[in-house]
N, C-alpha and C positions, 0 to 999 in steps of 0.2 A: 138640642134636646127640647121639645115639646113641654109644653107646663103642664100640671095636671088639673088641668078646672075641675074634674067630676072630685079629685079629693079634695079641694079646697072648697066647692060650693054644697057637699051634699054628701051625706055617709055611703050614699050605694058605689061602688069602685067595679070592673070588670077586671077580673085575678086570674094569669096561666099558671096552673102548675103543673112543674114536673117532676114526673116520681118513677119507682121504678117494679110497677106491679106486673108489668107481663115477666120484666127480668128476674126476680123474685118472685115467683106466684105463691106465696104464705100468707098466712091470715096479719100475722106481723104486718110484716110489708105493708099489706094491703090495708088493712087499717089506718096505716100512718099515713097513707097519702090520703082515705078517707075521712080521717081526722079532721084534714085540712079543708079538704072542699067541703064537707057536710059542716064543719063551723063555721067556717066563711061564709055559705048561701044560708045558713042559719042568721046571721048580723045581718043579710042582706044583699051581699053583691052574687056578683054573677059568676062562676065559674068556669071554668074550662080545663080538662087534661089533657097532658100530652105525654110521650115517652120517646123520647129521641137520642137515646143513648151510642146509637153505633154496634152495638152490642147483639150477641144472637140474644136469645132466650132459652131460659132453662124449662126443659118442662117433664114434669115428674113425671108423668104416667109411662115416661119410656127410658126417665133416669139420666140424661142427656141435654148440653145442648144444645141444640137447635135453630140452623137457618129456616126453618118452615115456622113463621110466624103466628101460625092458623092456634095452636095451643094457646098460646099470649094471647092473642087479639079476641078471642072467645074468652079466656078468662076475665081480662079488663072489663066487656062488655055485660059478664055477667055478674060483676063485682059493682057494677055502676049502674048499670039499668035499673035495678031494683029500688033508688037513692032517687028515681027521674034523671040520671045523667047517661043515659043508655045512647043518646045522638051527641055529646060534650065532649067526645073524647079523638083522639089521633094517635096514633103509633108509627111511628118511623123505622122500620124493619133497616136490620144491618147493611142493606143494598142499597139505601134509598126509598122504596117505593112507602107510598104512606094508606095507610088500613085505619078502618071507620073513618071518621071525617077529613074530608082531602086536605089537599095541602093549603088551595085557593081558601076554603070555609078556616083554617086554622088563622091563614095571612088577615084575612077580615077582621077574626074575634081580636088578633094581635095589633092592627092598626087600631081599634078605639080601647086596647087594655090599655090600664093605669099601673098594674103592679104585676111583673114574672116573680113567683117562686118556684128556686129549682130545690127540690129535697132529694138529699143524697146523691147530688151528681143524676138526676133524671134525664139531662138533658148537659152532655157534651159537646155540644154542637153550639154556638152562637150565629144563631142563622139570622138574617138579617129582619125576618120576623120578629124575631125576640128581641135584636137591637133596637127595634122603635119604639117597644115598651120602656115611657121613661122614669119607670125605680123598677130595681131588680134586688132580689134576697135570696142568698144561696142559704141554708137550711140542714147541718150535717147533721144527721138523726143518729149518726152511730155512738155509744156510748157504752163503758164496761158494763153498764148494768145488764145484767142478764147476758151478756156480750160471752164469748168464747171464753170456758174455761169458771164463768159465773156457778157458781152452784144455785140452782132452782130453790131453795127453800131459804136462801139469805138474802135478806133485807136492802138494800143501798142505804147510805148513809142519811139519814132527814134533819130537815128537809131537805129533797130535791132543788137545786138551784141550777135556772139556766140564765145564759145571758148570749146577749145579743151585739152584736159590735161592726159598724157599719163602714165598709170600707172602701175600695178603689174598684171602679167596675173594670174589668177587663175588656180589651179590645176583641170585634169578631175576629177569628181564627180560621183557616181554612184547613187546617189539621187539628182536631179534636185530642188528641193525645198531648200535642203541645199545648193544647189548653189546659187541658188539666192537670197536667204537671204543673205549669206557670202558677193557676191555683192552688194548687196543694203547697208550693215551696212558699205563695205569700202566706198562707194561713199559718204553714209552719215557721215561718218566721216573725210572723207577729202573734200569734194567737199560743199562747200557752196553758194549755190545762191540766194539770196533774194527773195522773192515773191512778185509778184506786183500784189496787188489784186483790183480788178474792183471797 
């Protein structure tokens, strides 16, 4: 593992994230991963999206979804252009083939990043890109609140308290499903949080 000089000498860091806004195209969603990148290049560093899920996309206007990627990949773009992140971004359609920024321009951003965040599983895939970014933070945004079954007019408990707990990176995987099984059982067996049900 590489050192990270740019965080040790200097606050600006080169940050992948990955989220899951063509898979989800809601404002929700799509917030949460805007969140992250519009306050990150806010503090300073440099951005990049990705979405490498394995996954079709869902896309409303036909209720379905969908191996045609073209819904997703115009959404992201219109969801980020507007921020200056309209050339930041890559989508890894279910097949492989990669839309807006290639796979080569992703490998580049990923060779001089300091820090991958995946939020919510964006990114299934440990490709060897992402392996050479050396700190990585998975990021699980799901939470009862407002969550299935929440009633819209009831408060969560306050304060809101989250926390953060740094653990064992996972080896690359050439089956994405046994990745995230293997993570989901570590989480589940160390990571306990109670559930506060409505």
């Amino acid at each position: 593992t590489r050192s990270c000089t740019r965080c040790e000498s200097g606050p600006a860091v080169k940050i992948l994230v990955a989220g899951i806004i063509a898979r989800y195209p809601f404002g929700g969603v799509t917030w949460c991963s805007l969140m992250y990148l519009l306050g990150l290049r806010g503090l300073g560093h440099e951005v990049f999206y990705v979405e490498d899920t394995g996954e079709c996309i869902y896309d409303p206007v036909e209720n379905t979804l969908s191996k045609d990627p073209a819904y997703g990949t115009r959404y992201i773009h219109e969801a980020l252009a507007p921020f200056d992140l309209g050339t930041s971004w890559s989508f890894v359609n279910w097949d492989g083939t990669w839309h807006g920024a290639s796979r080569e321009t992703v490998a580049a951003f990923c060779a001089e990043a300091d820090l991958y965040i995946n939020l919510s599983g964006g990114s299934w895939f440990w490709r060897d890109e992402y392996a050479r970014i050396p700190r990585a933070v998975f990021i699980d945004t799901d939470s009862p609140y407002l969550g299935k079954g929440w009633p819209v007019w009831r408060l969560p408990p306050l304060p809101i308290r989250f926390s953060v707990r740094l653990g064992r990176r996972f080896a690359p995987a050439d089956d994405y499903l046994a990745l995230r099984d293997e993570v989901q059982a570590y989480f589940n067996a160390g990571v306990h949080v109670p559930r506060t049900d409505p």
